[in-house]
PQR file of N, CA, C, O and H, with PARSE charges and radii, in Angstrom:
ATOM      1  N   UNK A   1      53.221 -30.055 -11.396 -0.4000 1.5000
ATOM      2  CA  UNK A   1      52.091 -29.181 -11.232 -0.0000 2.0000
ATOM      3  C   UNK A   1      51.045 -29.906 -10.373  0.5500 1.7000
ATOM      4  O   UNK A   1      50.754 -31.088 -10.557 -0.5500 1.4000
ATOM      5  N   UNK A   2      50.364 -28.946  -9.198 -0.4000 1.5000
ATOM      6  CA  UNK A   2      49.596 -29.974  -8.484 -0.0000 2.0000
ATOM      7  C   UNK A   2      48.654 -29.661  -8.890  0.5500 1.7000
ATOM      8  O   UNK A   2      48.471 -28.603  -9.493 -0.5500 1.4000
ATOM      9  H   UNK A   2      50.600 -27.986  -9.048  0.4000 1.0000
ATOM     10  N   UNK A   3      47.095 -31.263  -8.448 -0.4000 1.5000
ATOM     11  CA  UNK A   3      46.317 -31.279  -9.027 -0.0000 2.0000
ATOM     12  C   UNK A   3      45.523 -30.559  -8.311  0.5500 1.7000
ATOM     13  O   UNK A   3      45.755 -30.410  -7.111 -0.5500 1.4000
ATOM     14  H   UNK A   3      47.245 -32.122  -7.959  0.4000 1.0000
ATOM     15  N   UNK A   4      44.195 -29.848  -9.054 -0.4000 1.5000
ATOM     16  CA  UNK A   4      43.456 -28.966  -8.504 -0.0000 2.0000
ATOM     17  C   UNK A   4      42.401 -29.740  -7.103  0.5500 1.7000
ATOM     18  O   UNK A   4      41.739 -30.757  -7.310 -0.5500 1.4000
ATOM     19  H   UNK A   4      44.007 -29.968 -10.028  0.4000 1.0000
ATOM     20  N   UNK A   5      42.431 -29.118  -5.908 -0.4000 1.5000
ATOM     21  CA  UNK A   5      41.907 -29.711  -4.719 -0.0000 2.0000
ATOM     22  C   UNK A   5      40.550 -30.688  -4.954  0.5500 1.7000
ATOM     23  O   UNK A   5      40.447 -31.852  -4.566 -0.5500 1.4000
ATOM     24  H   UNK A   5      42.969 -28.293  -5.740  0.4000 1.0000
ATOM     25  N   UNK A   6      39.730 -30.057  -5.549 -0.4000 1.5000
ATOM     26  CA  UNK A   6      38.604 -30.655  -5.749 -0.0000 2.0000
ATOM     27  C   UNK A   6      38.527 -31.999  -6.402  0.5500 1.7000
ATOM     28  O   UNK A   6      37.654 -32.855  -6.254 -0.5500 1.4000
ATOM     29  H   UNK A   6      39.814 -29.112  -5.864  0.4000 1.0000
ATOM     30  N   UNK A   7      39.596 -32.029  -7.151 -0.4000 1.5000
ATOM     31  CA  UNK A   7      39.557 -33.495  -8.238 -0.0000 2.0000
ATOM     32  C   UNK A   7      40.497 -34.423  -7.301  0.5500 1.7000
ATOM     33  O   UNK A   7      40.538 -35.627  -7.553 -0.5500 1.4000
ATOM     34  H   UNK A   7      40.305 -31.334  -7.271  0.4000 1.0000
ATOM     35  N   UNK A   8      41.047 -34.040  -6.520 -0.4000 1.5000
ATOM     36  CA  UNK A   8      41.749 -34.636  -5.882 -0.0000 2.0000
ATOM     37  C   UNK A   8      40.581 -35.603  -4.914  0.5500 1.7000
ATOM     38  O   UNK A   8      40.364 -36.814  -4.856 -0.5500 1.4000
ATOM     39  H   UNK A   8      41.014 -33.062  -6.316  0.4000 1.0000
ATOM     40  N   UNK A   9      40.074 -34.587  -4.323 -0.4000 1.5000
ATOM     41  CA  UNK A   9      39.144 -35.058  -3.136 -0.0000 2.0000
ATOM     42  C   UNK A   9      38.150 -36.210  -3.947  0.5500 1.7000
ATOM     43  O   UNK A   9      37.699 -37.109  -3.238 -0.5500 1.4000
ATOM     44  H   UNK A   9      40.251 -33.604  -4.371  0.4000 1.0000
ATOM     45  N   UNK A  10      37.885 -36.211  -5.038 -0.4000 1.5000
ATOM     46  CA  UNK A  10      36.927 -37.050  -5.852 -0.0000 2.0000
ATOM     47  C   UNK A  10      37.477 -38.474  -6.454  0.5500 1.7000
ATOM     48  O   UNK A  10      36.751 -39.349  -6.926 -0.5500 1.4000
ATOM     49  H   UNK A  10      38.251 -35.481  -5.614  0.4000 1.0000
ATOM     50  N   UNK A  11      38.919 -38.530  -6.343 -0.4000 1.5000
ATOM     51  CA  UNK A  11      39.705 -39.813  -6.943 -0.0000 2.0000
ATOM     52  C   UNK A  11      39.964 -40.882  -6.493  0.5500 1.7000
ATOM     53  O   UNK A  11      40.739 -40.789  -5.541 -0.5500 1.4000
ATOM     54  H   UNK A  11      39.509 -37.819  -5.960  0.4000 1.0000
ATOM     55  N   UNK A  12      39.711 -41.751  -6.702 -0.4000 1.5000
ATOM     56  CA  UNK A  12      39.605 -43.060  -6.164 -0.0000 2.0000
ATOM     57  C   UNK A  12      40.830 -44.090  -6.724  0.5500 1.7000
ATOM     58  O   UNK A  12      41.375 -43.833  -7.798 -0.5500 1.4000
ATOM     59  H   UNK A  12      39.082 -41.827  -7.476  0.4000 1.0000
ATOM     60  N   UNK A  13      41.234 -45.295  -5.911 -0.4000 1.5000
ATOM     61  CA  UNK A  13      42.033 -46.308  -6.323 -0.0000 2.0000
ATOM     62  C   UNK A  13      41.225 -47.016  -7.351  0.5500 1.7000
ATOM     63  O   UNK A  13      40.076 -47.126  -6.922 -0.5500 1.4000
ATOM     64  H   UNK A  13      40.791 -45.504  -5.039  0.4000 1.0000
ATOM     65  N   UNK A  14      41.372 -47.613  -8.698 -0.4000 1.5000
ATOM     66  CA  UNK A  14      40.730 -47.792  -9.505 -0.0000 2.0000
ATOM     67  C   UNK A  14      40.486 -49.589  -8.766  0.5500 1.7000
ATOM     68  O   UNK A  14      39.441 -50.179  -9.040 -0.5500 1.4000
ATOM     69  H   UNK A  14      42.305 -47.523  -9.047  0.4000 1.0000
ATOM     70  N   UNK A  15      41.246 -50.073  -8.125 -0.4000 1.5000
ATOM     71  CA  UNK A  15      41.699 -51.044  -8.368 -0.0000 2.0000
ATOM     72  C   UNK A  15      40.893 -51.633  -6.591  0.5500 1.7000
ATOM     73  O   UNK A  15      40.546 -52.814  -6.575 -0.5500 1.4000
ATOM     74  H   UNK A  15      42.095 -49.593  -7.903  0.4000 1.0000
ATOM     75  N   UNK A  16      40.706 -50.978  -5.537 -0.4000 1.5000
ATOM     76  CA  UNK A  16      40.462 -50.930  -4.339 -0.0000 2.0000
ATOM     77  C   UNK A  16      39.610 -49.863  -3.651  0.5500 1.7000
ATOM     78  O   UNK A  16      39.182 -49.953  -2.501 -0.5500 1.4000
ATOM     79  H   UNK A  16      40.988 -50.018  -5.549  0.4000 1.0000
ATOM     80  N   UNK A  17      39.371 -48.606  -4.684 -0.4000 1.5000
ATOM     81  CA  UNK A  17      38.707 -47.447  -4.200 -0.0000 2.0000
ATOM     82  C   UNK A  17      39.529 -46.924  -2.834  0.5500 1.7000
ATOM     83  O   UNK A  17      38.710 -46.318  -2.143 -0.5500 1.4000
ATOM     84  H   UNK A  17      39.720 -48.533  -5.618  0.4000 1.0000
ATOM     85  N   UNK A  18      40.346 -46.930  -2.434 -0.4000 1.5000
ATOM     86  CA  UNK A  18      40.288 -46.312  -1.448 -0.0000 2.0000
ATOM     87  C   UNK A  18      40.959 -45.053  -1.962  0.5500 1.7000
ATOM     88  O   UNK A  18      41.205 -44.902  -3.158 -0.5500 1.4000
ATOM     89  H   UNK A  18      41.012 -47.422  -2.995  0.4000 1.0000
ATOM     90  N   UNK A  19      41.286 -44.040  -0.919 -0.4000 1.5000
ATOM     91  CA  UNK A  19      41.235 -42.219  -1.578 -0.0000 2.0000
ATOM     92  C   UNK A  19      43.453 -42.842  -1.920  0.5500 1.7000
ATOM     93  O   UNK A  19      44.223 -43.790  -1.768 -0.5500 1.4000
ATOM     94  H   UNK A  19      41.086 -44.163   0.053  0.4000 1.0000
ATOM     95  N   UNK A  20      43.374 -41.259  -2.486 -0.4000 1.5000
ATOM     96  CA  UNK A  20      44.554 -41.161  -3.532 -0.0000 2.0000
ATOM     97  C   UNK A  20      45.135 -40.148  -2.565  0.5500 1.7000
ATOM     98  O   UNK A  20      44.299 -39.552  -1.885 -0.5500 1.4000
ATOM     99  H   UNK A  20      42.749 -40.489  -2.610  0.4000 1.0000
ATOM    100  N   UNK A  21      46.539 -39.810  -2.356 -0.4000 1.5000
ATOM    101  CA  UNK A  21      47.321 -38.754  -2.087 -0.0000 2.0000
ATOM    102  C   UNK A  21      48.643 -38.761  -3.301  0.5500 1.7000
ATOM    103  O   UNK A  21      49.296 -39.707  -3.744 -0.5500 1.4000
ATOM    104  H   UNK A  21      47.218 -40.294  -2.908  0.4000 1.0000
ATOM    105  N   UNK A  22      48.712 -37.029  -3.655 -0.4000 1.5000
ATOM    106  CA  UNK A  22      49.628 -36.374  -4.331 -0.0000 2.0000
ATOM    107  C   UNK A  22      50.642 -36.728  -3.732  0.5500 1.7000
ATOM    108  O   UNK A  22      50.639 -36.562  -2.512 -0.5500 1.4000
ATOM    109  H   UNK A  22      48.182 -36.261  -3.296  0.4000 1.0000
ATOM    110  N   UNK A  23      51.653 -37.235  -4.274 -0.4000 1.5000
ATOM    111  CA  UNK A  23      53.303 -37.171  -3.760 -0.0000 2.0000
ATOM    112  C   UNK A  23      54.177 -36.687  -5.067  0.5500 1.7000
ATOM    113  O   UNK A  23      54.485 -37.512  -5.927 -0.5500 1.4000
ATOM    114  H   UNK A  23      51.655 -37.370  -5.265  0.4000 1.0000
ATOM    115  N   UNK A  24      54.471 -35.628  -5.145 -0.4000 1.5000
ATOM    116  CA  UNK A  24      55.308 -35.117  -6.456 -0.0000 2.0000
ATOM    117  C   UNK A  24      53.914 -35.309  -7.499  0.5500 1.7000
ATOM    118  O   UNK A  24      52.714 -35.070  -7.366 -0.5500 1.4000
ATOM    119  H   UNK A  24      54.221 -34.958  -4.446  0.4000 1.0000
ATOM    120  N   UNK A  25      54.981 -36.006  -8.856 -0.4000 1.5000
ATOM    121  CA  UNK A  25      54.283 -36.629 -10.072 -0.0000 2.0000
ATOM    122  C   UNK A  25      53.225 -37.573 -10.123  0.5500 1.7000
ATOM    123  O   UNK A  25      52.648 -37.905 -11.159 -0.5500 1.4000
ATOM    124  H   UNK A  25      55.956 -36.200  -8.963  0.4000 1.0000
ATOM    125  N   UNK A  26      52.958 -38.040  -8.874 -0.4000 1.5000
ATOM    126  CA  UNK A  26      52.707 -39.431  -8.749 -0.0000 2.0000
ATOM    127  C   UNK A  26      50.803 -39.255  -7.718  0.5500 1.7000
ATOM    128  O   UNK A  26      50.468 -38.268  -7.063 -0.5500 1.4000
ATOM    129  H   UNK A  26      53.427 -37.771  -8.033  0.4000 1.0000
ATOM    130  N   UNK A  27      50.106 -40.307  -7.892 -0.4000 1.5000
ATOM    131  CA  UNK A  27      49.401 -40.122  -7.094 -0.0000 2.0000
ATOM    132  C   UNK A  27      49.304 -41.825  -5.769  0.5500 1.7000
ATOM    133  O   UNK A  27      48.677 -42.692  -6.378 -0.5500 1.4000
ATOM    134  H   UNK A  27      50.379 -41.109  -8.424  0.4000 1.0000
ATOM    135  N   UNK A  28      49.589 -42.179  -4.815 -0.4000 1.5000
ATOM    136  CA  UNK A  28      49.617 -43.013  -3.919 -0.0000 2.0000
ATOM    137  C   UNK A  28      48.720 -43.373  -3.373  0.5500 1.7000
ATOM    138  O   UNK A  28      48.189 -42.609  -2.566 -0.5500 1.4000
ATOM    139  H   UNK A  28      50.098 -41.475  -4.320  0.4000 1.0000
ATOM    140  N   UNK A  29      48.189 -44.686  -3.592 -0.4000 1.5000
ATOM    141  CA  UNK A  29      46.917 -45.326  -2.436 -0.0000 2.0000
ATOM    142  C   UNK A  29      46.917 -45.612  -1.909  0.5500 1.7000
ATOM    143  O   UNK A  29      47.606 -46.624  -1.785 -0.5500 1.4000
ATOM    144  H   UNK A  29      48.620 -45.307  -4.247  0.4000 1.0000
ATOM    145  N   UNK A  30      45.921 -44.987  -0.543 -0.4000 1.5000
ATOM    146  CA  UNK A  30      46.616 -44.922   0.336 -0.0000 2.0000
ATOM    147  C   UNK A  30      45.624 -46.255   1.446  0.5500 1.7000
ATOM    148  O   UNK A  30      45.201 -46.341   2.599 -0.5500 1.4000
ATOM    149  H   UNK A  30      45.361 -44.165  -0.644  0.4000 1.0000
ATOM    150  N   UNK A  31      45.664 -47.248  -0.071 -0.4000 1.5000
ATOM    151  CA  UNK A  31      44.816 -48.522   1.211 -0.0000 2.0000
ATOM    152  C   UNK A  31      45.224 -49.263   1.932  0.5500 1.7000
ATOM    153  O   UNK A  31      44.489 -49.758   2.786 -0.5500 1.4000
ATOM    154  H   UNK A  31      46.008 -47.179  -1.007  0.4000 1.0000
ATOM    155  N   UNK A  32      46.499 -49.579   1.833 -0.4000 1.5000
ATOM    156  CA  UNK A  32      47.595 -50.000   2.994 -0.0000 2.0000
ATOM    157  C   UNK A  32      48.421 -51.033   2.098  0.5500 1.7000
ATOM    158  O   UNK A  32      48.858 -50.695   0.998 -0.5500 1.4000
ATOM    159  H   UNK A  32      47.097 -49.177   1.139  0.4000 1.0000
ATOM    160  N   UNK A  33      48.611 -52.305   2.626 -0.4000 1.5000
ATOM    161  CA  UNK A  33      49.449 -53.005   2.019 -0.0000 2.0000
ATOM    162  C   UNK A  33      49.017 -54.111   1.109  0.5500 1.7000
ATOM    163  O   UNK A  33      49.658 -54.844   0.355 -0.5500 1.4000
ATOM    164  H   UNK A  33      48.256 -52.579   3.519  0.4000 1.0000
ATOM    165  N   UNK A  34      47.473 -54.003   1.457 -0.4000 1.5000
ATOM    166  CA  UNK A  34      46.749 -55.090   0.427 -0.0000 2.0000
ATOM    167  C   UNK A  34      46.821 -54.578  -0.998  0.5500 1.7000
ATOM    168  O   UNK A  34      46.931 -55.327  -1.969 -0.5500 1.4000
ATOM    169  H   UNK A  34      46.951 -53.408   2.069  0.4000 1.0000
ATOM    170  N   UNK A  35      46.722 -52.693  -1.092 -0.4000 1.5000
ATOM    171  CA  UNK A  35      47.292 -52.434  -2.583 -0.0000 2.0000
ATOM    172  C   UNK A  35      48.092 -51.817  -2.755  0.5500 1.7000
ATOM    173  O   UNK A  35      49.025 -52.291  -3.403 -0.5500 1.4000
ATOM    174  H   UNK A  35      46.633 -52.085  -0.303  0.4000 1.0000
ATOM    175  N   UNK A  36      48.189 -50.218  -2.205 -0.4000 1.5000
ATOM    176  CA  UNK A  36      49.130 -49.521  -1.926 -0.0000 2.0000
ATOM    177  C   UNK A  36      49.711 -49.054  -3.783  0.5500 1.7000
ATOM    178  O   UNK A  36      50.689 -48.338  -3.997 -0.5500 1.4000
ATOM    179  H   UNK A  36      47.431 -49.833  -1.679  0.4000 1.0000
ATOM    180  N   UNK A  37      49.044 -49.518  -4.621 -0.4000 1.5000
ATOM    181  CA  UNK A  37      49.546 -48.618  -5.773 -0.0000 2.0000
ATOM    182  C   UNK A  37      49.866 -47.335  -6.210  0.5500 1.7000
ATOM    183  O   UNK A  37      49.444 -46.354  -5.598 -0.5500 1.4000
ATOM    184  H   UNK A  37      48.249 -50.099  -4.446  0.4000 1.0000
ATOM    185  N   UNK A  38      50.591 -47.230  -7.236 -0.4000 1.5000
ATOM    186  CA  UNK A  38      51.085 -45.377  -7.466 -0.0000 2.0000
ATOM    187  C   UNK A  38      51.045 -45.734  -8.727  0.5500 1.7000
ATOM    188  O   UNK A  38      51.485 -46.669  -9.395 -0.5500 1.4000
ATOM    189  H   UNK A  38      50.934 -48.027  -7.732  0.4000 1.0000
ATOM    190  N   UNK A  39      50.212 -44.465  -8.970 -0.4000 1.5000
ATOM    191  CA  UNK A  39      49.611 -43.570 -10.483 -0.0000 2.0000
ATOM    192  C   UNK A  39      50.033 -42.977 -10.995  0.5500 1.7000
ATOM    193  O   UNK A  39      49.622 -41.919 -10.519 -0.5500 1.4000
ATOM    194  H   UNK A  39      49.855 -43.705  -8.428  0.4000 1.0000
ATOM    195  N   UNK A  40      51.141 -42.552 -12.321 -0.4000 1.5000
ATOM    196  CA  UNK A  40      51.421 -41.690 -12.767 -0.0000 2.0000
ATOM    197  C   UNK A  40      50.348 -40.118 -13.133  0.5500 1.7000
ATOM    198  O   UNK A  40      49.160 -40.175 -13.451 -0.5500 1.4000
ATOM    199  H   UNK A  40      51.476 -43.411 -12.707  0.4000 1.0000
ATOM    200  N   UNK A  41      50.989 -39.100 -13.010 -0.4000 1.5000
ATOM    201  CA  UNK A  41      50.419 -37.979 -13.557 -0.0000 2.0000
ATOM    202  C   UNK A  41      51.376 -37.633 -14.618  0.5500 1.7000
ATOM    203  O   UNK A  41      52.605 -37.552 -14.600 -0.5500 1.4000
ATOM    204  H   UNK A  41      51.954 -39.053 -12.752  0.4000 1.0000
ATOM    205  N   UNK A  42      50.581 -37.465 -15.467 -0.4000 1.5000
ATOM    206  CA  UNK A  42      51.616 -37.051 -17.295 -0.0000 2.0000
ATOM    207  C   UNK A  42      50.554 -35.616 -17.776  0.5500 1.7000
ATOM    208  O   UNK A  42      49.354 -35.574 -18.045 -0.5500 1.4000
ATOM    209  H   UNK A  42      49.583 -37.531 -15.481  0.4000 1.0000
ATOM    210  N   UNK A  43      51.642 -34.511 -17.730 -0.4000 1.5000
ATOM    211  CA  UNK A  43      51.118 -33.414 -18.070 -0.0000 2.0000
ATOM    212  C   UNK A  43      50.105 -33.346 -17.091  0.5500 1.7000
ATOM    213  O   UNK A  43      49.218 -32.634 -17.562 -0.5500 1.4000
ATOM    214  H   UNK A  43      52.617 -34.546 -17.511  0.4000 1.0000
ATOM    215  N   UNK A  44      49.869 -33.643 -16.227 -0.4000 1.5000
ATOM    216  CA  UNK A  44      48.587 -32.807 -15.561 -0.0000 2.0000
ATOM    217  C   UNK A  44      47.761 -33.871 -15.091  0.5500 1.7000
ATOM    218  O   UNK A  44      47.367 -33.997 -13.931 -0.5500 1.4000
ATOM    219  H   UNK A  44      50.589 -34.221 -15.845  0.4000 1.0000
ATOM    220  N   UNK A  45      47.515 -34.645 -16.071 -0.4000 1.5000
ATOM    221  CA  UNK A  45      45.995 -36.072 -16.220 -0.0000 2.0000
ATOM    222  C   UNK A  45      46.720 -36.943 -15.252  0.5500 1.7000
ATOM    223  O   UNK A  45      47.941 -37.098 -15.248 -0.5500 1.4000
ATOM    224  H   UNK A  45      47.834 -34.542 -17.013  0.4000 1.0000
ATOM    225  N   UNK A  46      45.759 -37.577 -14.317 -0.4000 1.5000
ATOM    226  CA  UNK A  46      46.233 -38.688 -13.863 -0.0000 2.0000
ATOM    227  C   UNK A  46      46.270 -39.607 -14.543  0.5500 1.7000
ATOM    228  O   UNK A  46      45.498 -39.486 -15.495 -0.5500 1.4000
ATOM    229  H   UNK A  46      44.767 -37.451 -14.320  0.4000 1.0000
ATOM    230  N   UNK A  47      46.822 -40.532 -14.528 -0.4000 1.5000
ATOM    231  CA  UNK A  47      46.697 -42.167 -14.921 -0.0000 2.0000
ATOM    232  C   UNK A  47      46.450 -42.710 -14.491  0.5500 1.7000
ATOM    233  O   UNK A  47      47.375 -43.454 -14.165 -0.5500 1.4000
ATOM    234  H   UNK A  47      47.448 -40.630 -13.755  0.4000 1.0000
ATOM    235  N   UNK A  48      44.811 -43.207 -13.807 -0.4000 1.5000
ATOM    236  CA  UNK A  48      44.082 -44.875 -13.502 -0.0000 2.0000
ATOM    237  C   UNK A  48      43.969 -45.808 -14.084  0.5500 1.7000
ATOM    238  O   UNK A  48      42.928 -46.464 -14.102 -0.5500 1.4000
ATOM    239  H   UNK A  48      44.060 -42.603 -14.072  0.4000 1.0000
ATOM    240  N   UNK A  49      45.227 -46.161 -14.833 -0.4000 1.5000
ATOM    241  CA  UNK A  49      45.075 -47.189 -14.985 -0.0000 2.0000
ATOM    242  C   UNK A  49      45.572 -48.439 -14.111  0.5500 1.7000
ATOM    243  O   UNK A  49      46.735 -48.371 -13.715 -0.5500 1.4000
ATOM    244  H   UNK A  49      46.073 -45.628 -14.818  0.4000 1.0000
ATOM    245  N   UNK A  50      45.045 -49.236 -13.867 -0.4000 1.5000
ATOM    246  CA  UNK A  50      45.904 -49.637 -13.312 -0.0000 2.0000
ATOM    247  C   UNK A  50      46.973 -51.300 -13.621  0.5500 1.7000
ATOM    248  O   UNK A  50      47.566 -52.123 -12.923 -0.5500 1.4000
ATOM    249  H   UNK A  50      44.100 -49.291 -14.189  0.4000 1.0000
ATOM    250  N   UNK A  51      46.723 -51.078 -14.994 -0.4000 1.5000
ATOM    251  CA  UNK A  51      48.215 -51.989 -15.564 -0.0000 2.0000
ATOM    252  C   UNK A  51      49.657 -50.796 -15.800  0.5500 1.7000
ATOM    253  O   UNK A  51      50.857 -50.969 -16.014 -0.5500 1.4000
ATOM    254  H   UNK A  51      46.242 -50.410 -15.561  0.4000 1.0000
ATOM    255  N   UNK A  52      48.640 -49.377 -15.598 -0.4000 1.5000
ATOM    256  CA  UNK A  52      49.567 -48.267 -15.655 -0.0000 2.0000
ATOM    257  C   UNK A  52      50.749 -48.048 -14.457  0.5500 1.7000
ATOM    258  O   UNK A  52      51.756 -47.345 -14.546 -0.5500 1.4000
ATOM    259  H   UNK A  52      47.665 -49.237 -15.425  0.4000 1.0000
ATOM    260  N   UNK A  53      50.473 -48.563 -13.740 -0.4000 1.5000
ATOM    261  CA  UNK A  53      50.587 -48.293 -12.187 -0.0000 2.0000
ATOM    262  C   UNK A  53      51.572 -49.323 -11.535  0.5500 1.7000
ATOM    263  O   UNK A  53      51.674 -50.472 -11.965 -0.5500 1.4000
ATOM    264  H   UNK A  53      49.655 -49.134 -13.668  0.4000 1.0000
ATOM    265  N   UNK A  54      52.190 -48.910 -10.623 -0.4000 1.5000
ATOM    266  CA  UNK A  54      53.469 -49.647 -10.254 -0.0000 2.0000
ATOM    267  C   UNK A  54      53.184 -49.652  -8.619  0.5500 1.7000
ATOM    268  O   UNK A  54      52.458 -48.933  -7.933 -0.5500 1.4000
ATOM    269  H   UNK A  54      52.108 -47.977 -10.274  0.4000 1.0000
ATOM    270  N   UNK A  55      54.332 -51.108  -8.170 -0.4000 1.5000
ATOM    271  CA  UNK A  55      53.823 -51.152  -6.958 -0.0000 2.0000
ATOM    272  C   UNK A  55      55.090 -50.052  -6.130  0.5500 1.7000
ATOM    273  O   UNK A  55      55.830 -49.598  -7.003 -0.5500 1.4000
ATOM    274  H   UNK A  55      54.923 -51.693  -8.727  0.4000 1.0000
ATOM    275  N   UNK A  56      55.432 -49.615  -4.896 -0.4000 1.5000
ATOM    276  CA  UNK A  56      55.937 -48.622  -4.786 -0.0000 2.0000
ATOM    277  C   UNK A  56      57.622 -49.590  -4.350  0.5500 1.7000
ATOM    278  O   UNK A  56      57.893 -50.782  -4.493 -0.5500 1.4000
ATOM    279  H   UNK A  56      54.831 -49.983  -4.187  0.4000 1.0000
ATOM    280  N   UNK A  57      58.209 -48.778  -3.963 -0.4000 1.5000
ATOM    281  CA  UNK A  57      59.669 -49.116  -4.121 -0.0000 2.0000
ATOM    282  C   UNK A  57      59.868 -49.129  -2.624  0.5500 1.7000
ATOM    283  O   UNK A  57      60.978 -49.374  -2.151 -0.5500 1.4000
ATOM    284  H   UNK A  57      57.990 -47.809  -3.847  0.4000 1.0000
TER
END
């Protein structure tokens, strides 16, 4: 389920701030290679956490 536009536009890398993009389930930061983390979404909520968060594959 995607997230509603507005909350999207407001989400930040917890970890680097830089902005977030939707990919599927997941949300991707998109600060390059210094963090580049991905966020789970469970039911809907994102997950910032970021011990939550995996580096990408």
């Amino acid at each position: 389920m995607p997230l509603e536009a507005g909350l999207l536009e407001i989400l930040a890398c917890p970890a680097c701030h830089a902005p977030l993009r939707e990919e599927g389930d997941e949300l991707l930061c998109t600060g390059g290679a210094e963090c580049g983390l991905v966020y789970p979404v469970r039911d809907g909520i994102p997950v910032l956490l970021v011990d939550e968060a995996r580096r990408p594959d």
